[in-house]
VEXTIPA-788274 format. One record per residue (C-alpha): y, x, z; residue in three letters. Coordinates in Angstrom, 2 decimals. Each point is the difference from the previous one (the first is absolute). Example, Ala and Ser with C-alpha at 12.3 -4.5 7.8 and 13.67 -1.06 7.14 Angstrom:
% residues 2
NODE     north      east        up   code
NODE     -4.50     12.30      7.80    ALA
NODE      3.44      1.37     -0.66    SER
This chain:
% residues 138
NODE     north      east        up   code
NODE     15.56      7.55     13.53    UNK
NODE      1.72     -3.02      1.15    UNK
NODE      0.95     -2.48     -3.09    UNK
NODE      2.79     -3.00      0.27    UNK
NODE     -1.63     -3.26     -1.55    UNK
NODE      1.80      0.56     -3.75    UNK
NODE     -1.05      3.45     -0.29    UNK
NODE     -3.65     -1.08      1.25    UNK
NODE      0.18     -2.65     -2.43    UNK
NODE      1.22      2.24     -2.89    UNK
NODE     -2.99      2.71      1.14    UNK
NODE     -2.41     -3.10      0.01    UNK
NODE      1.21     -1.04     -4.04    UNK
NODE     -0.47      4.08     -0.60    UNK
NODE     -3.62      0.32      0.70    UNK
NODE     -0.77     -3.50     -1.73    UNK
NODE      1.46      1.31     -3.20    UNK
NODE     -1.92      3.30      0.42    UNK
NODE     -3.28     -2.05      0.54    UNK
NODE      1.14     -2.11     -2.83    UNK
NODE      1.19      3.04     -2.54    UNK
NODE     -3.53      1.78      1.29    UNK
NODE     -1.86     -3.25     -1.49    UNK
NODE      1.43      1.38     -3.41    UNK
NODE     -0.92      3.65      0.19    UNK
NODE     -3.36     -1.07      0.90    UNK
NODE     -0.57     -2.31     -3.50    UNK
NODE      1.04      3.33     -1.81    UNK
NODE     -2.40      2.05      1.68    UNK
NODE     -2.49     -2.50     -0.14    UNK
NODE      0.61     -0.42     -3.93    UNK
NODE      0.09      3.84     -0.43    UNK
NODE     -3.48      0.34      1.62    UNK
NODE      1.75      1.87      3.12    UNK
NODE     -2.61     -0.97      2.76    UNK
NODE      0.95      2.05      2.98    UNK
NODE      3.45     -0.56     -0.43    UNK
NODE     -0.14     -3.57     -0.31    UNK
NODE     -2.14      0.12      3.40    UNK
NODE      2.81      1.80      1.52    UNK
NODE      2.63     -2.45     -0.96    UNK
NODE     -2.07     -3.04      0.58    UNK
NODE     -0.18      1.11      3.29    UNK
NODE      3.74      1.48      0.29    UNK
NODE      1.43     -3.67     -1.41    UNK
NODE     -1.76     -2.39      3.17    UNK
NODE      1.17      3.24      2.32    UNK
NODE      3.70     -0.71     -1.05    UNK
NODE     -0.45     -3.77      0.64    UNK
NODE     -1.73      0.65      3.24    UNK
NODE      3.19      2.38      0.86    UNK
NODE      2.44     -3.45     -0.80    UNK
NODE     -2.31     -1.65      1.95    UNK
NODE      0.37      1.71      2.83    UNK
NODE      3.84      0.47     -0.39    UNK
NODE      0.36     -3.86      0.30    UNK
NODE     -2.20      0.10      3.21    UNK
NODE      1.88      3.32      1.48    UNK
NODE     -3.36      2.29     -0.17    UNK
NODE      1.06      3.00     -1.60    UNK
NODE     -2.67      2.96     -0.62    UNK
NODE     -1.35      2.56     -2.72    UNK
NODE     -3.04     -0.34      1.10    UNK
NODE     -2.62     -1.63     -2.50    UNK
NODE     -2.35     -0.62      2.46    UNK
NODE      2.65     -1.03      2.61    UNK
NODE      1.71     -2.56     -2.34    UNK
NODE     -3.57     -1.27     -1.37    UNK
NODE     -0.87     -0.29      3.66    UNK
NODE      3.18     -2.00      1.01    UNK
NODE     -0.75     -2.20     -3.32    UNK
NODE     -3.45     -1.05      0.97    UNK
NODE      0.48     -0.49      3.58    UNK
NODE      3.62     -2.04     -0.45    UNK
NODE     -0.72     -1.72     -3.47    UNK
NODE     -3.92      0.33     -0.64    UNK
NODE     -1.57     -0.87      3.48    UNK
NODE      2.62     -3.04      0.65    UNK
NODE     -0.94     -1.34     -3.66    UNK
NODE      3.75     -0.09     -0.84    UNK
NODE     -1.39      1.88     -3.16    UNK
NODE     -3.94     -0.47     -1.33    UNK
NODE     -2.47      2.52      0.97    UNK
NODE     -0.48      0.79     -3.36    UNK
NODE      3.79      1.73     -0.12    UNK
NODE     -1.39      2.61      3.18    UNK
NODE     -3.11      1.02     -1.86    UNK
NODE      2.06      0.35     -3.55    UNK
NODE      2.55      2.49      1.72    UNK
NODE     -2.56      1.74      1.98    UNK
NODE     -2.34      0.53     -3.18    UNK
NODE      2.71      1.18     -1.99    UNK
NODE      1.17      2.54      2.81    UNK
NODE     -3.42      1.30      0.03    UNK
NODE     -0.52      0.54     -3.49    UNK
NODE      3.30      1.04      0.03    UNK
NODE     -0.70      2.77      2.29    UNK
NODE     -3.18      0.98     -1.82    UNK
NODE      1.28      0.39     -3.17    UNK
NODE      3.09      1.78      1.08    UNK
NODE     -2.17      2.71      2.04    UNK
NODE     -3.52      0.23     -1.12    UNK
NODE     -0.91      1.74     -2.90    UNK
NODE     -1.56     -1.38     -3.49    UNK
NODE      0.81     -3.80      1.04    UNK
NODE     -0.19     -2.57     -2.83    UNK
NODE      0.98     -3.39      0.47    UNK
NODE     -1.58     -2.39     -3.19    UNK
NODE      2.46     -1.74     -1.55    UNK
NODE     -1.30     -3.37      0.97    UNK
NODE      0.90      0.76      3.72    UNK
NODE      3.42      1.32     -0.36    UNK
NODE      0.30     -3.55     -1.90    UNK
NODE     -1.05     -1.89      3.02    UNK
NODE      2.07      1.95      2.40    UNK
NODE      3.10     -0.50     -2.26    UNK
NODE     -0.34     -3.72      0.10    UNK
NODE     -0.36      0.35      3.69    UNK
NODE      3.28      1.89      0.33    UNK
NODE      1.99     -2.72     -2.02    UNK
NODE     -1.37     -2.39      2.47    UNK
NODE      0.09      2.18      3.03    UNK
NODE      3.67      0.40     -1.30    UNK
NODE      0.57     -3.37     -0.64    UNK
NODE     -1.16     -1.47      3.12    UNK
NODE      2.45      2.26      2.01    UNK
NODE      2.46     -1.26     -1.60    UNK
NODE     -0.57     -3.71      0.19    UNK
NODE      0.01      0.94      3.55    UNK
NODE      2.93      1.59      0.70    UNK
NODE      1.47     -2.64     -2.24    UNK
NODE     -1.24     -2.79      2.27    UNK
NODE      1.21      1.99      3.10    UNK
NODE      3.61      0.33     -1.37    UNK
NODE      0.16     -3.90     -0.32    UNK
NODE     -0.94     -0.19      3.36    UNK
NODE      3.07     -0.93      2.73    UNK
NODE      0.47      2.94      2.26    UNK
């Protein structure tokens, strides 16, 4: 699918807000002792921001492991981004994956805590970026 630069830049707002609105679903699952959802939508909320992301940098996929991929060779391994922000979205896909297809995973509360701070930031620091980048002259 080939974008022009408003719709690209309308697509790239979308999947902010969807990170953003995903932030909110996972306080209410968190406060209604929802574990394996909240995992999910940890997860699901840096995927959408990783999808604007890309959109701003014309790398378009559905591929999880193809857009994680892109993120930590572009971002991670030029330290435009702190190492910290590759090893938050890969944990989070791979508990993500776990508790999505094994069977009888529990994630303690305490940890679904941690990982939703590290979306917010995760979130947050994607869009400071493609802030910074859309002040940039072209």
């Amino acid at each position: 699918m080939t974008l022009n630069e408003q719709d690209r830049r309308v697509l790239i707002e979308h999947r902010i807000n969807q990170a953003e609105e995903t932030i909110q679903d996972v306080h209410l699952l968190i406060d209604n002792d929802r574990t394996r959802s909240a995992i999910n939508r940890i997860y699901y909320g840096m995927f959408y921001a990783l999808l604007g992301l890309g959109l701003a940098y014309k790398f378009e996929t559905s591929k999880h492991a193809q857009l994680i991929g892109w993120f930590n060779k572009e971002f991670i391994h030029t330290n435009q981004f702190d190492s910290k922000f590759g090893k938050i979205i890969n944990k989070a896909f791979n508990r993500r994956t776990k508790s999505d297809y094994d069977s009888y995973v529990e994630f303690d509360k305490e940890i679904v805590e941690e990982m939703f701070s590290e979306m917010k930031e995760f979130i947050f620091e994607i869009k400071e970026h493609l802030l910074q980048r859309n002040k940039e002259p072209k």
